[in-house]
C-alpha positions in Angstrom: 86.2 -78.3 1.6 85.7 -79.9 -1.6 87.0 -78.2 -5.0 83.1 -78.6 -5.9 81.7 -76.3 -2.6 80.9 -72.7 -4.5 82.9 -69.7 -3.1 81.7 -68.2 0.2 79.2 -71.1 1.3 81.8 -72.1 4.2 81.5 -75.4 3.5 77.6 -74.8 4.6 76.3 -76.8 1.3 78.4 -79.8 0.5 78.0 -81.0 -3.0 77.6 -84.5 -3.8 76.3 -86.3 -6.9 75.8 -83.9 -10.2 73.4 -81.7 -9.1 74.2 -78.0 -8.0 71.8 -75.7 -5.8 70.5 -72.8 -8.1 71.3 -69.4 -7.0 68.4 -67.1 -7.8 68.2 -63.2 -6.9 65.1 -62.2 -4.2 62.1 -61.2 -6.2 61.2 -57.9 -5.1 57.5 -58.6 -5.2 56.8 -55.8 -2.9 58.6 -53.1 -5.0 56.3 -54.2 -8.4 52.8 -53.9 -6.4 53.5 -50.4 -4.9 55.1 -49.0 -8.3 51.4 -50.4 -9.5 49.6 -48.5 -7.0 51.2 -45.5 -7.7 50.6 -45.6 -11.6 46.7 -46.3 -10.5 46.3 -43.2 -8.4 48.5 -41.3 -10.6 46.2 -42.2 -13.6 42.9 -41.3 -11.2 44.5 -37.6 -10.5 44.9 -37.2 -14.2 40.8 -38.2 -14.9 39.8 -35.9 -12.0 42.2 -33.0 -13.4 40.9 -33.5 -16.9 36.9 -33.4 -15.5 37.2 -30.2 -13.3 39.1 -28.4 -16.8 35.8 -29.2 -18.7 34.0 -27.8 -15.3 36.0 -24.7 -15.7 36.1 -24.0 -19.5 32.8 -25.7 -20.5 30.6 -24.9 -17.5 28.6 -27.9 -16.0 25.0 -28.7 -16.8 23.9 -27.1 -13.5 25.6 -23.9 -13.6 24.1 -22.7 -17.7 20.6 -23.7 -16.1 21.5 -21.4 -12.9 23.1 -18.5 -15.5 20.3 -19.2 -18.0 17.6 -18.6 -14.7 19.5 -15.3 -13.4 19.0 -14.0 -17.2 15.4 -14.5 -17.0 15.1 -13.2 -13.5 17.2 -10.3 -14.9 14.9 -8.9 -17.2 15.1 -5.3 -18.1 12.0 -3.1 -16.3 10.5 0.1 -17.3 12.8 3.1 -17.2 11.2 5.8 -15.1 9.5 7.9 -17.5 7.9 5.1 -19.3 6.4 4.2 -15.6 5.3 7.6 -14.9 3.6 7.9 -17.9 1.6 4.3 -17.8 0.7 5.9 -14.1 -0.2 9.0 -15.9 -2.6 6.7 -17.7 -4.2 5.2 -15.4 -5.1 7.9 -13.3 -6.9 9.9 -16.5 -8.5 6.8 -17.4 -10.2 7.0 -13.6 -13.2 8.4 -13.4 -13.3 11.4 -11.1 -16.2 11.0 -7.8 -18.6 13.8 -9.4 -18.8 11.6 -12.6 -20.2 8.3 -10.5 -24.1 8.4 -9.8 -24.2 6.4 -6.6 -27.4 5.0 -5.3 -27.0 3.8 -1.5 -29.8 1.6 -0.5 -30.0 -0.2 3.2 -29.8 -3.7 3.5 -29.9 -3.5 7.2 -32.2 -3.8 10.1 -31.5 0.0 11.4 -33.7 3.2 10.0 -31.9 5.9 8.6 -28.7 4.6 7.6 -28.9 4.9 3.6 -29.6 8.9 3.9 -26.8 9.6 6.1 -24.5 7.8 4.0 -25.2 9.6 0.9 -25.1 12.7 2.3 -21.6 11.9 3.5 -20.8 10.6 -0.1 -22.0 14.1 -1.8 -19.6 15.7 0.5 -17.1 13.4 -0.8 -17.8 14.9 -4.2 -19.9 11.7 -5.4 -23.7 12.7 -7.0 -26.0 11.2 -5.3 -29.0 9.0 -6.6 -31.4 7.1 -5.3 -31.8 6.5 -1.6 -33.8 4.1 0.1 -34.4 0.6 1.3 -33.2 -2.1 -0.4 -34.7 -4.5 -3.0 -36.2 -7.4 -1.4 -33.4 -9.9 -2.9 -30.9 -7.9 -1.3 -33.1 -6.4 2.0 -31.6 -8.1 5.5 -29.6 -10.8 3.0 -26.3 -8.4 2.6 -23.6 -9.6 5.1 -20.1 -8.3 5.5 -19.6 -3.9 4.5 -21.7 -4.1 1.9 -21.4 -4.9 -2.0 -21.0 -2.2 -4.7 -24.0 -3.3 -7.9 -23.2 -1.7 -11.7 -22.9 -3.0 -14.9 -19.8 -5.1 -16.3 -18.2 -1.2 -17.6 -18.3 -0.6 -13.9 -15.5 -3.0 -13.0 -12.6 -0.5 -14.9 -12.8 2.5 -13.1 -16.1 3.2 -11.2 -15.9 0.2 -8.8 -12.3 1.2 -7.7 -12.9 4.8 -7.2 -16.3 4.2 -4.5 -14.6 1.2 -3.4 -11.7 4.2 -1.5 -14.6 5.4 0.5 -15.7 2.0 2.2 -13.3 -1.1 2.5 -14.9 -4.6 2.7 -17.0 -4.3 0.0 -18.1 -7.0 -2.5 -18.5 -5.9 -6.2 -21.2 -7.4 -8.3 -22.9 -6.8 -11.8 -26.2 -6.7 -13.5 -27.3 -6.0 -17.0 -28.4 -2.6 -16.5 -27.2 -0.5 -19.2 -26.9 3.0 -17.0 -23.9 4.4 -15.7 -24.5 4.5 -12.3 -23.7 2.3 -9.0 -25.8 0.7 -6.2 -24.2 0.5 -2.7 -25.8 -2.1 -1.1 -25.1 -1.4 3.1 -24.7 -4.6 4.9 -24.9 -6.3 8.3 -21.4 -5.2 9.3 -21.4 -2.0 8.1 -21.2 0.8 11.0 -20.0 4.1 8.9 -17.3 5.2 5.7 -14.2 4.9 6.1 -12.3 8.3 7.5 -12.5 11.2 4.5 -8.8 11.3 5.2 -8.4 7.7 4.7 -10.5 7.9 1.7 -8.9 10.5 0.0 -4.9 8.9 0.7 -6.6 6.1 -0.7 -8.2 7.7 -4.1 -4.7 9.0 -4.9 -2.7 6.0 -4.4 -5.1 4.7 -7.4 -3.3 6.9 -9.6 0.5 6.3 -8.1 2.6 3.9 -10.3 3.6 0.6 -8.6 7.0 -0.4 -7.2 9.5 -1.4 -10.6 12.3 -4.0 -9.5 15.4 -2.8 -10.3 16.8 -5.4 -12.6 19.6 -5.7 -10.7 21.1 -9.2 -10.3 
């Protein structure tokens, strides 16, 4: 082996002329591209991390509109005794049957019909008016119950307290200046509703409605 061969080749490389072979280390390619990897999805964890503190702390877009909604929704309602007194209200502000004038005419094909009616409706407490046929713009042209006829101050008390008595009614107005109401009998109509009925239904006018609780 020549003086030249380097140590441990066993006499695999023989030297000749002046030129050596260079003995270089394996690059460890392998070990650089996962140690870049890692510092990739380690830098990705940290953004992601970072986002859902700001979530937490700052609250996202979505959730202040949805907290900003449930305050609206969350609105304080009426304690109790305010309610029962606004009910209270109301039901003075009604008038009371034996202060509406009703005046029953019979739009319908069948003799008799307008008189019977009324007389139920003064046992009902109601004063009674006039009774009769129709007028001819109304006479055979009323379909459905009937319709109740008053002037426009008739629509905030009067209409609601006859309208108990028959359901299906239509509510109209004039320029008459009296107080008191026409019911108009239609094609449908048969009789009054139950007195029972009627009168469960005149006092609900005067029950206060349902308050939501406020509760979220």
């Amino acid at each position: 082996m020549s003086m030249l061969t380097p140590p441990g080749m066993g006499g695999k490389y023989r030297i000749t002329g002046d030129k050596y072979p260079r003995m270089r280390r394996p690059r460890r390619r392998g070990r650089l591209l996962l140690a870049a990897v890692a510092a990739v999805v380690a830098l990705g964890l940290i953004g992601w991390g970072t986002i859902q503190l700001i979530d937490v702390f700052g609250g996202s877009d979505d959730t202040k509109k949805e907290t900003a909604g449930a305050k609206q929704d969350c609105a304080p309602s009426p304690s109790p005794s305010t309610a029962t007194a606004t009910a209270a209200a109301a039901a003075a502000a009604l008038p009371k049957p034996a202060q509406i004038t009703v005046n029953v005419y019979n739009a319908t094909p069948r003799g008799g019909l307008a008189k019977e009616t009324a007389d139920e409706l003064k046992k009902r407490g109601f004063a009674i008016g006039k009774v009769g046929n129709a007028p001819e713009e109304y006479d055979k042209k009323v379909t459905g119950n009937g319709i109740l006829l008053g002037a426009p101050g008739a629509t905030r008390g009067m209409f609601s307290v006859l309208g108990t008595q028959l359901k299906g009614t239509t509510q109209k107005t004039d320029a008459r200046s009296t107080p008191d109401v026409d019911l108009i009998l239609g094609s449908t109509f048969q009789t009054l509703d139950p007195a029972q009925q009627a009168a469960t239904a005149l006092a609900a006018l005067g029950k206060p409605a349902a308050q939501p609780s406020g509760e979220c």
